[in-house]
ChimeraX commands (.cxc) that place a marker at each C-alpha (Angstrom):
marker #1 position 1.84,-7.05,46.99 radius 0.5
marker #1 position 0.93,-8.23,50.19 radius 0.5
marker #1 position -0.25,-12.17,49.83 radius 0.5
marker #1 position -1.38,-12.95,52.99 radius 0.5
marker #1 position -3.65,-9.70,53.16 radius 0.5
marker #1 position -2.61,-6.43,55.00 radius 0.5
marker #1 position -1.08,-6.84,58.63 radius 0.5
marker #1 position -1.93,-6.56,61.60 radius 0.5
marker #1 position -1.72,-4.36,64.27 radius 0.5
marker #1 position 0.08,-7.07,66.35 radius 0.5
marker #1 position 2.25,-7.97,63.34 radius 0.5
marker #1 position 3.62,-4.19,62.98 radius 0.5
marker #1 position 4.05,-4.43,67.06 radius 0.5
marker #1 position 6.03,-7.69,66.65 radius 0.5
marker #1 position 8.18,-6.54,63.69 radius 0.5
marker #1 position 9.16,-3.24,65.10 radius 0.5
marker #1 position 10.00,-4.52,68.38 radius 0.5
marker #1 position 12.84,-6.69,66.80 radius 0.5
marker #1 position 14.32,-3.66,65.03 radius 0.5
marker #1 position 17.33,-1.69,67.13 radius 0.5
marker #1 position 16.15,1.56,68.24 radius 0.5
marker #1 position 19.19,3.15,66.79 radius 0.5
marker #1 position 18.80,1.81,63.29 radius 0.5
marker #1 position 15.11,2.97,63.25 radius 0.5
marker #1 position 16.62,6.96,64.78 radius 0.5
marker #1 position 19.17,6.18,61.55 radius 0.5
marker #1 position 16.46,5.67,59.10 radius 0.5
marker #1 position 14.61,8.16,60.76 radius 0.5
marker #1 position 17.25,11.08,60.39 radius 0.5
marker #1 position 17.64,9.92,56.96 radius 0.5
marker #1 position 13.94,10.25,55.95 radius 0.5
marker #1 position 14.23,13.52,57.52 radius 0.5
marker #1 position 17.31,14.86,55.59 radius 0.5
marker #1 position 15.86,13.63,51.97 radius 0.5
marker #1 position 13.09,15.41,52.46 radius 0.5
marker #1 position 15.03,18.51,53.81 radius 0.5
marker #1 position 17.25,18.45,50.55 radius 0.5
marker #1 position 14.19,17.96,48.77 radius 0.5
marker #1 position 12.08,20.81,49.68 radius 0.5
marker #1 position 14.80,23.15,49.97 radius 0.5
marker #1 position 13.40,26.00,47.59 radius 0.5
marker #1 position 9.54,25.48,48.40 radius 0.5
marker #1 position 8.16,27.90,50.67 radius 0.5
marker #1 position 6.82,27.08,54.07 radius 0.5
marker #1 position 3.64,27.39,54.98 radius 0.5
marker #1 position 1.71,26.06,58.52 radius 0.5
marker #1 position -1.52,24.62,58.85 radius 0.5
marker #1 position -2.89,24.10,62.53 radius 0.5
marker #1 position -6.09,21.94,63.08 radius 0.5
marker #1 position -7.85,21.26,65.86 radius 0.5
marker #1 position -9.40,17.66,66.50 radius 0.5
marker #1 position -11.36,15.99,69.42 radius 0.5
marker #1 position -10.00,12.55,69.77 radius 0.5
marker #1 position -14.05,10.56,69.46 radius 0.5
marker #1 position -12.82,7.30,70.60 radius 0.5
marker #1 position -10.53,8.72,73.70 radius 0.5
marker #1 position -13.18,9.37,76.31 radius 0.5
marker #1 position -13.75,6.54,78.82 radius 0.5
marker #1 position -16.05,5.59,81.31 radius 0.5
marker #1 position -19.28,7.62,80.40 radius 0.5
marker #1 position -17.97,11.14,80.97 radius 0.5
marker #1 position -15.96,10.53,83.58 radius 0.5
marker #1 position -12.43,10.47,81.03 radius 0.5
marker #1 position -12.74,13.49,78.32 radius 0.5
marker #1 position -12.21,13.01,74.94 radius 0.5
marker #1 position -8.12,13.78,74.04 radius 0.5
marker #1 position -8.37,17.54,72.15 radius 0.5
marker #1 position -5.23,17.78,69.69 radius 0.5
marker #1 position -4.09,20.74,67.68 radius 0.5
marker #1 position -1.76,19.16,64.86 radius 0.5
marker #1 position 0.22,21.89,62.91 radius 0.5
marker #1 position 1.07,20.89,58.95 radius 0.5
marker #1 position 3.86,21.53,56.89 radius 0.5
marker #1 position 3.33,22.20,52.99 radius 0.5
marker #1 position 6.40,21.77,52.42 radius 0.5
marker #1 position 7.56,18.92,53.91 radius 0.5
marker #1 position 3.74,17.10,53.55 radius 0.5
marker #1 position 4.13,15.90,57.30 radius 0.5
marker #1 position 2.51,16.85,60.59 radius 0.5
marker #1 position 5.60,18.59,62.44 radius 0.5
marker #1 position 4.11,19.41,65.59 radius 0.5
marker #1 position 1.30,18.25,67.75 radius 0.5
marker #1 position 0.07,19.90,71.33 radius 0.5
marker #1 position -2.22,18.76,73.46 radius 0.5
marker #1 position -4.63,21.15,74.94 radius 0.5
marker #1 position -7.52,20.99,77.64 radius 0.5
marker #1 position -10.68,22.29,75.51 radius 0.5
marker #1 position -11.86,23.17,71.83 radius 0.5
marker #1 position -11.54,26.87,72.53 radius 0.5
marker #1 position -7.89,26.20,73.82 radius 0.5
marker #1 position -6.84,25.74,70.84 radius 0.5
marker #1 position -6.61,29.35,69.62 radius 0.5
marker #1 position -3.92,30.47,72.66 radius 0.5
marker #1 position -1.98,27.54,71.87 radius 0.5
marker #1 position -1.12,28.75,68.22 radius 0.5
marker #1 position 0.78,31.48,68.96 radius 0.5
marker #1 position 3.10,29.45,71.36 radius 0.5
marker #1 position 3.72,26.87,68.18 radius 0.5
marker #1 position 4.62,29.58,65.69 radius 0.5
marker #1 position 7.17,31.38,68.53 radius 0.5
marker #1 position 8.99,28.33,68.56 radius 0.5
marker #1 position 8.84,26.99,64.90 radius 0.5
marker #1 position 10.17,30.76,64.07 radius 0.5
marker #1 position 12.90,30.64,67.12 radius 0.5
marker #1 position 14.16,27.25,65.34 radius 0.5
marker #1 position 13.70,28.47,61.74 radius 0.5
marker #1 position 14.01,32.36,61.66 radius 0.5
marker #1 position 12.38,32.55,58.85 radius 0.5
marker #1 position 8.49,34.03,58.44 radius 0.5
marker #1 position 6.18,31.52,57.37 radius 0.5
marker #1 position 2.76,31.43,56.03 radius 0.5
marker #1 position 0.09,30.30,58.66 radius 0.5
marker #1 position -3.58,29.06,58.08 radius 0.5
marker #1 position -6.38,27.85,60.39 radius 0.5
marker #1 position -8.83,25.07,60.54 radius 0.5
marker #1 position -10.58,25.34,63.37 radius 0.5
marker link #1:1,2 radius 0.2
marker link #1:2,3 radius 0.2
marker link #1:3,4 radius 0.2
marker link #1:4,5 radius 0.2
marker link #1:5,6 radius 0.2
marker link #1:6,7 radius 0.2
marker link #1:7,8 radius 0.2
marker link #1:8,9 radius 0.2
marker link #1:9,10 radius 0.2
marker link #1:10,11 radius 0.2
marker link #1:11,12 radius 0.2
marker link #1:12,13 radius 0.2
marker link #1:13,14 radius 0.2
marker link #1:14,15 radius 0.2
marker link #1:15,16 radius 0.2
marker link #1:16,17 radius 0.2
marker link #1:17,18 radius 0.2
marker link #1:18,19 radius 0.2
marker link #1:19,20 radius 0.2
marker link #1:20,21 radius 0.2
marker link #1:21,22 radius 0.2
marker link #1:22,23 radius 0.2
marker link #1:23,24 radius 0.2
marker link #1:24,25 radius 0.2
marker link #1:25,26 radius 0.2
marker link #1:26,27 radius 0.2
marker link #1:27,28 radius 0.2
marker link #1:28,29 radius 0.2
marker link #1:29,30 radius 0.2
marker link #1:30,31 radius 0.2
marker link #1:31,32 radius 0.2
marker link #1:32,33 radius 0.2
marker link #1:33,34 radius 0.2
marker link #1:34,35 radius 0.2
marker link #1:35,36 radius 0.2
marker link #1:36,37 radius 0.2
marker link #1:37,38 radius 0.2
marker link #1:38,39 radius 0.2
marker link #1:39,40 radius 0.2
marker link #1:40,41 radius 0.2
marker link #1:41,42 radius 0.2
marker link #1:42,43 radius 0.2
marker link #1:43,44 radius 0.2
marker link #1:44,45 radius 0.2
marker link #1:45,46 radius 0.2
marker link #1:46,47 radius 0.2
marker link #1:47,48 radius 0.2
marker link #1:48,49 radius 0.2
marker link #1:49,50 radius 0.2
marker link #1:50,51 radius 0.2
marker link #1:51,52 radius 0.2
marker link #1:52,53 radius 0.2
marker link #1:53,54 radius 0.2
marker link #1:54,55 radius 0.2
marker link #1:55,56 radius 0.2
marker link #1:56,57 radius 0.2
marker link #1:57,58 radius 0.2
marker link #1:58,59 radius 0.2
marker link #1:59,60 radius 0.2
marker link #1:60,61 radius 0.2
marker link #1:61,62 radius 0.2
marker link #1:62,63 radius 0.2
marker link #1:63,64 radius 0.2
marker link #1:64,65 radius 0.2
marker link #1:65,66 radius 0.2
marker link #1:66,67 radius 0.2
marker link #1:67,68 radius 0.2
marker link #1:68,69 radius 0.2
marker link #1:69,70 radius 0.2
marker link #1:70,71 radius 0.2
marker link #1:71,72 radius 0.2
marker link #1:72,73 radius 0.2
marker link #1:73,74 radius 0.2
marker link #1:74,75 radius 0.2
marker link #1:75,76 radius 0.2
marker link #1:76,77 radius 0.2
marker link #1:77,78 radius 0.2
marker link #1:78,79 radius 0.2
marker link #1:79,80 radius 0.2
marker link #1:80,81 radius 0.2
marker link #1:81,82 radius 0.2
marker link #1:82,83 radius 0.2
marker link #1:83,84 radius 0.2
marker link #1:84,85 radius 0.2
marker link #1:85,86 radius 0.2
marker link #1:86,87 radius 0.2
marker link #1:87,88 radius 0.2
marker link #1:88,89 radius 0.2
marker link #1:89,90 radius 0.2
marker link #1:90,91 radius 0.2
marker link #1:91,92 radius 0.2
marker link #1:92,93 radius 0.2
marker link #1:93,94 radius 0.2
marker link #1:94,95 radius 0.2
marker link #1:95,96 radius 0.2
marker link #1:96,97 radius 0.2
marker link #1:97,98 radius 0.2
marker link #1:98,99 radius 0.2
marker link #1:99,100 radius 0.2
marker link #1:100,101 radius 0.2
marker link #1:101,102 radius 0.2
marker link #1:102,103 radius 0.2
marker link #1:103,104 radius 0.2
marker link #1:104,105 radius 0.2
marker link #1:105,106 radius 0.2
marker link #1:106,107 radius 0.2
marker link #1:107,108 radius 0.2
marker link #1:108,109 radius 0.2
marker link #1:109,110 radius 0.2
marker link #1:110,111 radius 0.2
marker link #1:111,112 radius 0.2
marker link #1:112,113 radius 0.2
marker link #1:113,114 radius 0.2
marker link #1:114,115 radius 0.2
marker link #1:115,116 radius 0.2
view
């Protein structure tokens, strides 16, 4: 239990900054792997959805708002992949480029769904 009240966002800054980058890859990798051992037998399935960024825009127009299509794993319970993309509507031709490569790294056919 945290005593003091929950952190920071200067606190988390000032932490992580004193940790080696390597150790945090380390930890990283083995996060990674413990969930890969421990998902091995679920199926895979992908969920992409598109969001507009609210607070990104700047100066009254002039900056858009960031427009983000994050893709979901159900098995792993993570966002794998995010892409960037210039509109809303963009978002559609940008799925089929995620799904080439998650299948050229996996090949294996997964399960995809939408939320657009």
């Amino acid at each position: 239990m945290l005593t003091g009240g929950i952190p920071s966002a200067q606190t988390y800054e000032r932490v992580i900054s004193v940790l080696e980058q390597n150790e945090i890859n380390k930890i990283c990798i083995e996060f990674s792997n413990i969930l890969t051992e421990a998902n091995k037998y679920k199926k895979e399935m992908y969920h992409f959805d598109g969001k507009i960024e609210k607070g990104s825009s700047r100066k009254e127009g002039e900056i858009k708002p960031l427009n983000v299509l994050n893709v979901y794993s159900s098995k792993y319970g993570i966002c794998i992949d995010q892409k960037m993309i210039e509109e809303k509507t963009n978002e559609i031709t940008a799925i089929p480029k995620i799904i080439e490569n998650h299948i050229k790294l996996n090949e294996q056919k997964e399960f995809v769904t939408e939320f657009v």
